[in-house]
N, CA, C and O atoms as a Tinker XYZ file with bonds, in Angstrom:
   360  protein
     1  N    193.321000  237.165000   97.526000    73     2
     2  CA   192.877000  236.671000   98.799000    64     1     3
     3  C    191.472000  237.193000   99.069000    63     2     4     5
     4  O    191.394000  238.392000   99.337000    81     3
     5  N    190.352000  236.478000   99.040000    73     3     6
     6  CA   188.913000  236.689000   99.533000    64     5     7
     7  C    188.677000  236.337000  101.169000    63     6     8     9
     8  O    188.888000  235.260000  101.728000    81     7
     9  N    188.196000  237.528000  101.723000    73     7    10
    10  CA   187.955000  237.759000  103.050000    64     9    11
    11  C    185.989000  237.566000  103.163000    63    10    12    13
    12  O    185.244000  238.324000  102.542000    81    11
    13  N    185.640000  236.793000  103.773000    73    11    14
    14  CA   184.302000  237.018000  104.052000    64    13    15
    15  C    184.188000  237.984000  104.581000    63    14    16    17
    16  O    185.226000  238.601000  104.822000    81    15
    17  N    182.839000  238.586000  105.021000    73    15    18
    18  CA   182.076000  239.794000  105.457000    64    17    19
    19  C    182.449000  239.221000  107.026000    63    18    20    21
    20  O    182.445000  240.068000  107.919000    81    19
    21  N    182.668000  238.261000  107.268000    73    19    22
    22  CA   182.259000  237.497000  108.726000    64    21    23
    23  C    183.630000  237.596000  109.192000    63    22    24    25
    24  O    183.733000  237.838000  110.395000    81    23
    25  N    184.768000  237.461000  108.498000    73    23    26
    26  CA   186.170000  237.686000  108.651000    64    25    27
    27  C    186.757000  238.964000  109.006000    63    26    28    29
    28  O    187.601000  239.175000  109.878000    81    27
    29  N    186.067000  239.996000  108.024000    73    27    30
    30  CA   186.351000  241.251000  108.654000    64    29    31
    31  C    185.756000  241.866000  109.518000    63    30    32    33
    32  O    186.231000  242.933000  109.906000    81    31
    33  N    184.756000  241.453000  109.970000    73    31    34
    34  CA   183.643000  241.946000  111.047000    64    33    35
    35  C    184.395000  241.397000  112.360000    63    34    36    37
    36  O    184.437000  242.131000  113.347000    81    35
    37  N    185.024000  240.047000  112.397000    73    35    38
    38  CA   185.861000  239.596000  113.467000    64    37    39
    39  C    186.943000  240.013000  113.565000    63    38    40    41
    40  O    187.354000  239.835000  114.712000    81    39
    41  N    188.033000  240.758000  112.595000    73    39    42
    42  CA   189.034000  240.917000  112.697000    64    41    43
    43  C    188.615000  242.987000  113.424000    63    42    44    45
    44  O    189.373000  243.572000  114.197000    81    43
    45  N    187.646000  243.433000  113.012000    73    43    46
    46  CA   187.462000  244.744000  113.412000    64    45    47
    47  C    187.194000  244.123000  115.116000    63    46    48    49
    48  O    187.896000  244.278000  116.116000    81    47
    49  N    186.155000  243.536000  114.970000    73    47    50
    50  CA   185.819000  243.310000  116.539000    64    49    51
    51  C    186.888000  243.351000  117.261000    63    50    52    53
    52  O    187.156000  244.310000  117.985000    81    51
    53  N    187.862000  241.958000  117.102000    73    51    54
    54  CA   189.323000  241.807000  117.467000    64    53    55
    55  C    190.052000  243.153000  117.744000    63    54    56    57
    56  O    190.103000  243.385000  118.952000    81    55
    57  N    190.664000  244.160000  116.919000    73    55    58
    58  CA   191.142000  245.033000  116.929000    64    57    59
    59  C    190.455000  246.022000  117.813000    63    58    60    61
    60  O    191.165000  246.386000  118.751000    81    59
    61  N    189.401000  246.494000  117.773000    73    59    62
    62  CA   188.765000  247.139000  118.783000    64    61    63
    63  C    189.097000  247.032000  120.227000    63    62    64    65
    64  O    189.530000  247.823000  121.065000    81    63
    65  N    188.796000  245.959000  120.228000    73    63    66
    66  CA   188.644000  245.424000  122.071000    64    65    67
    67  C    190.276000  245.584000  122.055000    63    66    68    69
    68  O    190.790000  246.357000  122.864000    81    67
    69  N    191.245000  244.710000  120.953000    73    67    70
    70  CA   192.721000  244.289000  121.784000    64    69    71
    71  C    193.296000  246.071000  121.897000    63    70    72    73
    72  O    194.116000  246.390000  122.757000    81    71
    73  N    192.780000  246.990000  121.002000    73    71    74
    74  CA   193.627000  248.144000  121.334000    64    73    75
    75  C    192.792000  248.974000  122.304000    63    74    76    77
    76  O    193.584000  249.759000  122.826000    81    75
    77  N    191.553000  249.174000  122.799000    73    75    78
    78  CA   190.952000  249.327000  123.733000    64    77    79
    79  C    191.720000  248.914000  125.137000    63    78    80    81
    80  O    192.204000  249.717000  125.935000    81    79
    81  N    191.720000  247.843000  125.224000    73    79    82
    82  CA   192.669000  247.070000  126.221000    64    81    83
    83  C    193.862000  247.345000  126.620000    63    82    84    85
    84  O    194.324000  247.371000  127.761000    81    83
    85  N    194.568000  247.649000  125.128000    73    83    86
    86  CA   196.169000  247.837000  125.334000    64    85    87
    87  C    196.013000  249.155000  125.671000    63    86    88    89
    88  O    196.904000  249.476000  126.458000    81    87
    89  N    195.078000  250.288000  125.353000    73    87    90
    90  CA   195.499000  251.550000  125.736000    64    89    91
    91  C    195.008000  251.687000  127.247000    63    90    92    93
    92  O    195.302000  252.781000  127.728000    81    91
    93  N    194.414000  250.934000  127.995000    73    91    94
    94  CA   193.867000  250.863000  129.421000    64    93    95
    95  C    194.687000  250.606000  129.645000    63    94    96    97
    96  O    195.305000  251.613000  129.989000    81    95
    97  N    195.397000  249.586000  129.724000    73    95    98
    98  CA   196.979000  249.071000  130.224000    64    97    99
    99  C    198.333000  250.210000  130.565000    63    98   100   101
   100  O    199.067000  250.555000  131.491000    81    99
   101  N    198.016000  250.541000  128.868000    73    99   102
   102  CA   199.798000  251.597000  129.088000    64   101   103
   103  C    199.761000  252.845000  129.115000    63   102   104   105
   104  O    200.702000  253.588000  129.394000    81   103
   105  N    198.063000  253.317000  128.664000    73   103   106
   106  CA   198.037000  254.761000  129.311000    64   105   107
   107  C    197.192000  255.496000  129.885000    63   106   108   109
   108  O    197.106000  256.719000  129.994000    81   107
   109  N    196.178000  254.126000  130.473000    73   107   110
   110  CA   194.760000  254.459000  130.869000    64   109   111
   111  C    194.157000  255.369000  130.465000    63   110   112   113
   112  O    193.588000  256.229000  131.138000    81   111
   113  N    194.225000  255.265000  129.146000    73   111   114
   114  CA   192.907000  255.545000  128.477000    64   113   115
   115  C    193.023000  254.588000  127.057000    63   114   116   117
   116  O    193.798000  253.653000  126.857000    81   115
   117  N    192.085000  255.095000  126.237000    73   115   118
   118  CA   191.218000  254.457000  124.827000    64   117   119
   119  C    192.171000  255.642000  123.942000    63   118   120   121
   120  O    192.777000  256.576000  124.468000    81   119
   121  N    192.128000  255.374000  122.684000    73   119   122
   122  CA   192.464000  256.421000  122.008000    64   121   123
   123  C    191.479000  256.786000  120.901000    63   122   124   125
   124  O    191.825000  257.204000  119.796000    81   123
   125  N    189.883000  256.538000  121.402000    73   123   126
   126  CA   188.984000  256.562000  120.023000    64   125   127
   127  C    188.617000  254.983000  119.162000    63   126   128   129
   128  O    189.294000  253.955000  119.185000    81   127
   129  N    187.779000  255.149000  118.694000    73   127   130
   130  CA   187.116000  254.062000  117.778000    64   129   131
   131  C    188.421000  253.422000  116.784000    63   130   132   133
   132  O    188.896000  252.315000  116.526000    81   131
   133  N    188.589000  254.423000  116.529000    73   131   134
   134  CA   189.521000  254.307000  114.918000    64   133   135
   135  C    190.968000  253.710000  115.237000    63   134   136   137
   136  O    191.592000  252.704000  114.899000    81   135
   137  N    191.199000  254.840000  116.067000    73   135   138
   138  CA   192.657000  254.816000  117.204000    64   137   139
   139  C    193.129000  252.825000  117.629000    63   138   140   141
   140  O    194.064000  252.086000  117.323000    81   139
   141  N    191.900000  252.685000  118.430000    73   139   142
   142  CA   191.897000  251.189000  118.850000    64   141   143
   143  C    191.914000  250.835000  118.118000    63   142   144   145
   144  O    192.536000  249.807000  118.386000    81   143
   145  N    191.632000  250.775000  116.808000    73   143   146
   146  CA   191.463000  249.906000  115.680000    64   145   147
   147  C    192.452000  249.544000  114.817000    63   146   148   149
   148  O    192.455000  248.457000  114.239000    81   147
   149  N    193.395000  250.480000  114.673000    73   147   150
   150  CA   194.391000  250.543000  114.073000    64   149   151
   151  C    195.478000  249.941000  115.031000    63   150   152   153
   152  O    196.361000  249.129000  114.751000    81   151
   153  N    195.205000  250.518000  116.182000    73   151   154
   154  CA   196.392000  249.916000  117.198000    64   153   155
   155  C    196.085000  248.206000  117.316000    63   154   156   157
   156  O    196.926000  247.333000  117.102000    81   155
   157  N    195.053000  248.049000  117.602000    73   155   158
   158  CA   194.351000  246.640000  117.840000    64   157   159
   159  C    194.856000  245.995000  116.129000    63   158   160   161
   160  O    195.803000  245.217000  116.241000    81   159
   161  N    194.594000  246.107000  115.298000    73   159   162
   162  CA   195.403000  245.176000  113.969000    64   161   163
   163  C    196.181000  245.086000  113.951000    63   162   164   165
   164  O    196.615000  243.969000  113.670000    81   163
   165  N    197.335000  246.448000  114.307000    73   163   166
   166  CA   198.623000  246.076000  114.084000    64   165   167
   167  C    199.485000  245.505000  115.066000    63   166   168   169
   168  O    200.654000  245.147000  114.922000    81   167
   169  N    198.483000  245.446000  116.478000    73   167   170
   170  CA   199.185000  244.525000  117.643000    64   169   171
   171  C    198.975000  242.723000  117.369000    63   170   172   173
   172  O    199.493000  241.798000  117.995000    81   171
   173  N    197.828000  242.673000  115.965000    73   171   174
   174  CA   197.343000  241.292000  116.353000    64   173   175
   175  C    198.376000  241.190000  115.098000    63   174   176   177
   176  O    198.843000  240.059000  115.230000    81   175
   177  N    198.918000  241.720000  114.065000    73   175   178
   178  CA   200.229000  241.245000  113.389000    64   177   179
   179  C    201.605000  241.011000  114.235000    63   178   180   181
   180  O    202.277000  240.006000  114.005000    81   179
   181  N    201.993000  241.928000  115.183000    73   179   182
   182  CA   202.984000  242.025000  116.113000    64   181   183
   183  C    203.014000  240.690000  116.845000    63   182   184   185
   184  O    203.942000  239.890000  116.733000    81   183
   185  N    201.940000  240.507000  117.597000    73   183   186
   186  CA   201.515000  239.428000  118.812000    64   185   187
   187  C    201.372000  238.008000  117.695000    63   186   188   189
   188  O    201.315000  236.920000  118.268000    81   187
   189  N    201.325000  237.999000  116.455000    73   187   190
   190  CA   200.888000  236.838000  116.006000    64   189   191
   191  C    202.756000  236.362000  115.219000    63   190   192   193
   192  O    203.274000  235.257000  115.051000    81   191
   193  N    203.283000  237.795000  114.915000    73   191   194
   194  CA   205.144000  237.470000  114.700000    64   193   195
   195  C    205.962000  236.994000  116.365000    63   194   196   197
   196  O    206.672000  236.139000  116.895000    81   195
   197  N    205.628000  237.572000  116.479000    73   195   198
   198  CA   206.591000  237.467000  118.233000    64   197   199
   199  C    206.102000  236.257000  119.168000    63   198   200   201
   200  O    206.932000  235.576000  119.771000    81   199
   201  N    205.093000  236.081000  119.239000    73   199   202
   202  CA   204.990000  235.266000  120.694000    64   201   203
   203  C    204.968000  233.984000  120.303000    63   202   204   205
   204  O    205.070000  233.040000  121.086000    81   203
   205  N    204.801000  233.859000  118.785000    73   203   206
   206  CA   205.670000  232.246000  118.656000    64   205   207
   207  C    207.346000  232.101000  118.584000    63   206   208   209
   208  O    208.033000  231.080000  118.604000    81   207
   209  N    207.665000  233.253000  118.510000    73   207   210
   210  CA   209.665000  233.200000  118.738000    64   209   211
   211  C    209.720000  233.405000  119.868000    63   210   212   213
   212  O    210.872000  233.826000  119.974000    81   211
   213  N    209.002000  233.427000  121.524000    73   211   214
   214  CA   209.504000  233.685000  122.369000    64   213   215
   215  C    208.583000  232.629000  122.846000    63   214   216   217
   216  O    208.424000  232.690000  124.065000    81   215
   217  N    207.888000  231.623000  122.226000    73   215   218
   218  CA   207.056000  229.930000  122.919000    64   217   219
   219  C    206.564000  230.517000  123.370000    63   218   220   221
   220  O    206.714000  230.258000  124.564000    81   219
   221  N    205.714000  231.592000  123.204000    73   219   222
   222  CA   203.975000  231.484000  124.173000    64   221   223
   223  C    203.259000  231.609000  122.689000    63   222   224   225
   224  O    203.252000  232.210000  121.615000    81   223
   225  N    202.593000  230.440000  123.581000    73   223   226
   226  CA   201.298000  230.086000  122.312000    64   225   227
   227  C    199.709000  229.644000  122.917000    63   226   228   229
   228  O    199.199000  228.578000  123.260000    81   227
   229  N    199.185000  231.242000  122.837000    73   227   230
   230  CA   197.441000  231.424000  123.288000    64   229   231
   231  C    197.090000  230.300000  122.798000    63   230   232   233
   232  O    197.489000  229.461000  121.991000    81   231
   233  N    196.110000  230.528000  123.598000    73   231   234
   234  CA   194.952000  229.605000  123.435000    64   233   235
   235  C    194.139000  229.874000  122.086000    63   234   236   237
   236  O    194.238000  231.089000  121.918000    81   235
   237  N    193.455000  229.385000  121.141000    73   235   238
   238  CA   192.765000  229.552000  119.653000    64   237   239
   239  C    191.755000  229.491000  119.930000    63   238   240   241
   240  O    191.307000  228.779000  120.829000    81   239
   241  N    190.976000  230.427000  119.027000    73   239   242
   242  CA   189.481000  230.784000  119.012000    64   241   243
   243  C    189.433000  232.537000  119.389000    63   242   244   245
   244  O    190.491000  232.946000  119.868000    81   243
   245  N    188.441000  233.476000  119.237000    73   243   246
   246  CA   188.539000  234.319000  119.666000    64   245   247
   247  C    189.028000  235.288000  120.629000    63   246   248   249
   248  O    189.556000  236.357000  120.321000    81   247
   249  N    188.781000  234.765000  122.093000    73   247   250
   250  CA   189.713000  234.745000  122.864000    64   249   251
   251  C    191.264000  234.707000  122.989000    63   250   252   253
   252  O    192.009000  235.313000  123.759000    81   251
   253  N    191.535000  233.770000  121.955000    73   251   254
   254  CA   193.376000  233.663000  121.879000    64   253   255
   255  C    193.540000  235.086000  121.106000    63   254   256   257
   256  O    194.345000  235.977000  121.378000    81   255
   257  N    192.935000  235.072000  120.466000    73   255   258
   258  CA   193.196000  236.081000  119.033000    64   257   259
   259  C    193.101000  237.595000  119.783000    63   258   260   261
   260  O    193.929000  238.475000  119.549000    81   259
   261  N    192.161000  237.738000  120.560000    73   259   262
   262  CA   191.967000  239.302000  121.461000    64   261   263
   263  C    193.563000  239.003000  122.542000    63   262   264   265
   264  O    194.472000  239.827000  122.647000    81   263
   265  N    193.542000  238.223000  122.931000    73   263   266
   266  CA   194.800000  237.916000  123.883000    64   265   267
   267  C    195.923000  238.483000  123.241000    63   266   268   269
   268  O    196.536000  239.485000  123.608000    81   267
   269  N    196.259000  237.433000  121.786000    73   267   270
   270  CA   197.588000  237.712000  121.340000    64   269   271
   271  C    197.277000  239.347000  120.767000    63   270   272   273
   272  O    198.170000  240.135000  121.081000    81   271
   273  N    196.315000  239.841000  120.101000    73   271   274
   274  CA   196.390000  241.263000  119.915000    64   273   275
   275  C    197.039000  242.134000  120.903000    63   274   276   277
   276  O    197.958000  242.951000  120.947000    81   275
   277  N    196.032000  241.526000  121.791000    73   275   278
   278  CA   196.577000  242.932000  122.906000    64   277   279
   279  C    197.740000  242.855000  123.165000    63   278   280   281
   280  O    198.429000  243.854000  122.958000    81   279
   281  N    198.304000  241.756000  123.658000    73   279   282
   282  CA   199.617000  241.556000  123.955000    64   281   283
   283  C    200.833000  242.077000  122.860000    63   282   284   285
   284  O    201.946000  242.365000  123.299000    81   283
   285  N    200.547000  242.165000  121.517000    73   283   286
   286  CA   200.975000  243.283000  120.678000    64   285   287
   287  C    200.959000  244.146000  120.703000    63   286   288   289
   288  O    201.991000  244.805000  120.580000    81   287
   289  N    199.690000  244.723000  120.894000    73   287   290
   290  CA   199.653000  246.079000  120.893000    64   289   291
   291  C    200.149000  246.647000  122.448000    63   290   292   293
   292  O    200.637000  247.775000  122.524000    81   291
   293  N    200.035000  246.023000  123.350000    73   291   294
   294  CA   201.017000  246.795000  124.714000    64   293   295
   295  C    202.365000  246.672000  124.052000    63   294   296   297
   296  O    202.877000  247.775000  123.863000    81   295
   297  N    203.170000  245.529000  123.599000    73   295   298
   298  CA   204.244000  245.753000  122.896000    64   297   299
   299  C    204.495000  247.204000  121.744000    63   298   300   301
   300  O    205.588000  247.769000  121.774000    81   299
   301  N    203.784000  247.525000  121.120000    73   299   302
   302  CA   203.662000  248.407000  120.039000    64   301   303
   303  C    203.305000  249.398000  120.623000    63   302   304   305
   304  O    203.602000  250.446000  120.051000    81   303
   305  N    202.591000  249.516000  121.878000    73   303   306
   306  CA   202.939000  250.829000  122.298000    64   305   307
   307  C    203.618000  251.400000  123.278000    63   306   308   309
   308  O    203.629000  252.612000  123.493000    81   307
   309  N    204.258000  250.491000  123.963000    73   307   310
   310  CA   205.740000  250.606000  124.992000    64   309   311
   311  C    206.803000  251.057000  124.075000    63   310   312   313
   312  O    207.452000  252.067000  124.350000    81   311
   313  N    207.070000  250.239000  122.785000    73   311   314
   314  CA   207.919000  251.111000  121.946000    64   313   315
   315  C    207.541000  252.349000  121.400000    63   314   316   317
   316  O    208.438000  253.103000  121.021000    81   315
   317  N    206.296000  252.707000  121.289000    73   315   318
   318  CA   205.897000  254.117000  120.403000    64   317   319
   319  C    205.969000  254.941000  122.006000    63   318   320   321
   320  O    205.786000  256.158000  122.025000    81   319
   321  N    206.107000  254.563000  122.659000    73   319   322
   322  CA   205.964000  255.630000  124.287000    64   321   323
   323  C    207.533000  255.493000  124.576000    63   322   324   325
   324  O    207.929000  256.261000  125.453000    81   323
   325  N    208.603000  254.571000  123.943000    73   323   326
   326  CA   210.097000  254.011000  124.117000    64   325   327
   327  C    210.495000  255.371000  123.582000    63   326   328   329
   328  O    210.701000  256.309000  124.353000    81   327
   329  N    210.614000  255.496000  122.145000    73   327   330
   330  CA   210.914000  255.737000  120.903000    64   329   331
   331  C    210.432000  257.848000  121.112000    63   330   332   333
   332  O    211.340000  258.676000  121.037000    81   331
   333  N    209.270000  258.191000  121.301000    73   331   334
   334  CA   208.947000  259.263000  121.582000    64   333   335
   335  C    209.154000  259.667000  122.846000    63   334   336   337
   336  O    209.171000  260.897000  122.898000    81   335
   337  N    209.359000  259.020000  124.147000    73   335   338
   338  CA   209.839000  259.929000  124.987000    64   337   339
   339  C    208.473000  260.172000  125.997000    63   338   340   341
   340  O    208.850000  260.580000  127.096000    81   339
   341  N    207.209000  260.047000  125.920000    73   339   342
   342  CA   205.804000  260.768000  126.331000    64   341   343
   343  C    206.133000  259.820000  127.201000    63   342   344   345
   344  O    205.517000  258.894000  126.674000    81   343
   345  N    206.609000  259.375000  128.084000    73   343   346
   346  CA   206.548000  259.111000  129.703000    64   345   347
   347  C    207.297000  259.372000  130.822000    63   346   348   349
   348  O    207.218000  258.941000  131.972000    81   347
   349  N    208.445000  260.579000  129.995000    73   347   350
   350  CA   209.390000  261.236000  130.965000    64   349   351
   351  C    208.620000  262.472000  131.237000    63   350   352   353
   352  O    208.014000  263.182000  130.435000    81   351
   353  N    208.768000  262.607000  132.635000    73   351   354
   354  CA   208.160000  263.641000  133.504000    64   353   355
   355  C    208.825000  264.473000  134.118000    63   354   356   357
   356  O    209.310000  263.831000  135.050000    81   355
   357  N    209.222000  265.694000  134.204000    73   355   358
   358  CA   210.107000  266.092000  135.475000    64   357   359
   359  C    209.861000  266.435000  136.151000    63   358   360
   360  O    210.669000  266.682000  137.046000    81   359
């Protein structure tokens, strides 16, 4: 599989912003360059399995693509905040 230079430069962009986003959302804050980045790809695999088995289907073009990321990655990290426990307080 050959990826242009232009493909991965969009898919980093993508990932950036959607895990940027998702970590404003679920824990107001960023978790770093890298952090977002990783969270942001693996929400835009998550968001790109799931939200066609549950009929929501973004809008296409960049925009859809930062959408459905993020919307993964708040998924992916409600379970990693589920799963570990870091939002019980006493």
């Amino acid at each position: 599989m050959f990826m242009s230079g232009e493909s991965v430069l969009t898919m980093i962009l993508v990932g950036i912003i959607a895990g940027w986003l998702a970590g404003k959302i679920v824990d107001g804050t960023g978790f770093g360059l890298i952090g977002d980045l990783i969270i942001g790809v693996l929400g835009a695999f998550i968001g790109s399995w799931l939200l066609p088995r549950i009929g929501l289907h973004i809008a296409v073009g960049i925009i859809g693509a930062i959408i459905n990321a993020t919307l993964g990655a708040i998924v992916l990290l409600v379970v990693v905040r589920l799963i570990r426990g870091v939002g019980r307080r006493n």
